[in-house]
Legacy VTK file of the C-alpha trace (Angstrom):
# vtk DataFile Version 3.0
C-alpha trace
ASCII
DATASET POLYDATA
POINTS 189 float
0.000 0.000 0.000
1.686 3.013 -1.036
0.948 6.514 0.572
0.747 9.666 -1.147
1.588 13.612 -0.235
-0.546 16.436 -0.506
-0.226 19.352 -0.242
-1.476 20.544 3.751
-5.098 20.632 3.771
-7.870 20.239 6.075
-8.861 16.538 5.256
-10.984 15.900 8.865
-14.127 14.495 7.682
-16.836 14.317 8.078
-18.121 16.657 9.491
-21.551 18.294 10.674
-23.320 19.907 8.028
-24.723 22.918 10.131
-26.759 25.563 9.167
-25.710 28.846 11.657
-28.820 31.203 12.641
-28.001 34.477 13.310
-29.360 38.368 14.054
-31.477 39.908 16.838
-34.731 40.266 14.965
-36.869 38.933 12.236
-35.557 41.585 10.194
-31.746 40.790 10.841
-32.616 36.492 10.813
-30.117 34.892 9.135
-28.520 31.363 8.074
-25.167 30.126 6.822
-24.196 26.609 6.068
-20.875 25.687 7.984
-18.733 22.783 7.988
-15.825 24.114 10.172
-17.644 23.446 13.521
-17.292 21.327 16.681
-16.895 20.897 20.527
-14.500 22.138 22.185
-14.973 21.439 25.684
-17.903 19.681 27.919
-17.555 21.381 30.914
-18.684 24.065 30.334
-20.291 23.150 27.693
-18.638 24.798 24.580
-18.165 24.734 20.862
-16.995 26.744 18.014
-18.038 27.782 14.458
-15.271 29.350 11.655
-16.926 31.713 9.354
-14.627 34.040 6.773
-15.058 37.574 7.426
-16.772 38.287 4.347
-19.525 36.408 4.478
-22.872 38.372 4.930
-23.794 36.931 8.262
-20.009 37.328 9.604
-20.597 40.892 11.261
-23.965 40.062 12.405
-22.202 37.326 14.861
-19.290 39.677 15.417
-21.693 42.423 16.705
-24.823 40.377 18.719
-22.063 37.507 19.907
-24.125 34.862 19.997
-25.262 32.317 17.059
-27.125 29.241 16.870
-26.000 26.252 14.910
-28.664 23.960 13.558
-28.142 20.135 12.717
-29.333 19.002 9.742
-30.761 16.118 7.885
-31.296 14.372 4.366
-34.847 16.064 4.127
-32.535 19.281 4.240
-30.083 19.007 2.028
-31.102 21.350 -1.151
-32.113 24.008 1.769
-28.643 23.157 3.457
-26.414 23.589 0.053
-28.356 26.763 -1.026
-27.915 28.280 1.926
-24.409 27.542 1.638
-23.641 29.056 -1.893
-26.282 31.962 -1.816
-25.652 35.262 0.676
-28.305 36.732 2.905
-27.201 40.354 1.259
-29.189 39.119 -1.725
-31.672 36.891 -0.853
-34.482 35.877 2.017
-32.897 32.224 2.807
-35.832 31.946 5.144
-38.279 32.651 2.053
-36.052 31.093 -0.706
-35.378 27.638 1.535
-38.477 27.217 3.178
-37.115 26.559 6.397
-39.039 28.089 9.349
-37.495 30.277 11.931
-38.060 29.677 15.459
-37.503 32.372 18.524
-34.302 31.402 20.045
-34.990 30.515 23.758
-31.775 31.687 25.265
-30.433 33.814 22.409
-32.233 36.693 20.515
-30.806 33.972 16.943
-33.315 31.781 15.821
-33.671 28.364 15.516
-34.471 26.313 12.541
-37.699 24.085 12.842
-37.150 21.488 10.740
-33.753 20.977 12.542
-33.986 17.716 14.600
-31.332 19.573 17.217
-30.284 23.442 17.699
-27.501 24.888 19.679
-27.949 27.572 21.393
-24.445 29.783 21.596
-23.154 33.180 23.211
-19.323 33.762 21.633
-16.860 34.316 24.547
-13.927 34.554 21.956
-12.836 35.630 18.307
-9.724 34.272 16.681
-8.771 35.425 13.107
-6.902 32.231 11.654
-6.460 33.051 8.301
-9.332 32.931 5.782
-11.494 32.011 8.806
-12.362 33.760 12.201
-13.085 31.346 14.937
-15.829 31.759 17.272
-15.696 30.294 20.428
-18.670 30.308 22.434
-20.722 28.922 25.227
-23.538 26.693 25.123
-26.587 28.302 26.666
-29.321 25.862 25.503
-29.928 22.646 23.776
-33.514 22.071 21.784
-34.043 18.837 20.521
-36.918 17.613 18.297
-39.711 15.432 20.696
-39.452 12.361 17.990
-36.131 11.892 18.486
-36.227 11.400 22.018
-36.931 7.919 23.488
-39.268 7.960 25.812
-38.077 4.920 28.476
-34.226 6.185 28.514
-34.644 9.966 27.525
-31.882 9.190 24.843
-32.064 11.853 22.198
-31.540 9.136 18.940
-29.903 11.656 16.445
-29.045 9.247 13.934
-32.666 8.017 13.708
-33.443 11.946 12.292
-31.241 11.221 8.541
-28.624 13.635 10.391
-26.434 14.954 7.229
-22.794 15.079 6.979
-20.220 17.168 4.741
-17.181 15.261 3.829
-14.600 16.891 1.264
-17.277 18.419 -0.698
-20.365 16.013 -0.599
-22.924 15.520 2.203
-24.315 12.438 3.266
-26.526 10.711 5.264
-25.056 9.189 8.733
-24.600 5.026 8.063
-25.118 1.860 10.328
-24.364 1.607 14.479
-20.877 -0.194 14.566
-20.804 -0.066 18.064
-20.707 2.127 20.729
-18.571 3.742 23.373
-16.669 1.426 25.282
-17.836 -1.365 23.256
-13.887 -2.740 22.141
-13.230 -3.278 26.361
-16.929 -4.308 27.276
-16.741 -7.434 29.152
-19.029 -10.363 27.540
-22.105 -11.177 29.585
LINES 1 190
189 0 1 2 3 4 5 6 7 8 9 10 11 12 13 14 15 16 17 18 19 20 21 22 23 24 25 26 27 28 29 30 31 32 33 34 35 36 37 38 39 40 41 42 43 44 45 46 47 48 49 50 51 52 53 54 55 56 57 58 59 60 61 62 63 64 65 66 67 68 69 70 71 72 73 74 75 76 77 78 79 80 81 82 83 84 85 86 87 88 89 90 91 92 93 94 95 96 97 98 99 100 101 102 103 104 105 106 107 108 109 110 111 112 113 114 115 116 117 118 119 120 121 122 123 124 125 126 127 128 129 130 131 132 133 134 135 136 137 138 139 140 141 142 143 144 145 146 147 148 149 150 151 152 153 154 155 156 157 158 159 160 161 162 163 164 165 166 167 168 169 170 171 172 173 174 175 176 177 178 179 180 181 182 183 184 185 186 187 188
């Protein structure tokens, strides 16, 4: 098996493919699709989103400091792409997509209702990397969809929403259970 360089690159994939509500009213509401996102730390409960300064929504963040990412699934993947490749300077994603904005509960950012899980984020840090700012932020609130949530354990069951993943320019749709944390040390009943 031979191995071959590259030149550096981020290659980490997959990755969530996140749509990032933004502004402090209806008037400001805003999305962006991101794939530069994660967590960051679980006590307290933070996470990050990388956004290039010239993206429409960019300032909006930089000036309320707080965002809201947005999971998403197969049933949103046009809305999830467009949003991606179209800027809020020149179009109504919220008309265009036909996504539905929900009132944030912690944060004046809205959340996306057809979103099986939304994050609700205040920034406690900027970091300009490069082409990307980092925003690092807190966790504030958590809202998960009802179906997703089993009722005996109180599990939220993500991958049972089509949860949608970017990898190296595709998305797709998260696969089959291989096991689960632990499992390679579990001792056999």
């Amino acid at each position: 098996m031979a191995k071959i360089s590259w030149r550096p690159g981020t290659m980490i994939y997959p990755l969530p493919a996140a749509l990032v509500t933004c502004g402090s009213n209806p008037e400001e509401w805003n999305m962006l699709t991101v794939a530069w996102t994660g967590t960051i730390c679980s006590d307290p409960a933070m996470c990050y989103i990388s956004v290039r300064p010239e993206r429409h929504s960019y300032p909006i963040i930089r000036e309320r400091m707080e965002f809201t990412i947005n999971l998403t699934t197969a049933a949103m993947a046009k809305a999830t792409d467009w949003a991606g490749v179209r800027s809020g300077k020149d179009y109504d994603k919220w008309q265009e997509t036909g996504l539905t904005p929900l009132p944030g509960e912690k944060v004046s950012s809205p959340t996306i209702g057809e979103s099986p899980l939304s994050i609700e984020c205040r920034v406690k840090t900027i970091m300009s990397l490069g082409s990307h700012d980092m925003f690092i932020a807190e966790v504030l609130n958590v809202r998960a969809d009802d179906r997703f949530i089993d009722p005996e354990t109180g599990r939220f069951s993500l991958e049972k929403s089509g949860i949608m993943a970017y990898s190296h320019g595709q998305y797709f749709e998260l696969g089959d259970l291989i096991g689960k944390f632990g499992f390679s040390v579990q001792k056999r009943k």
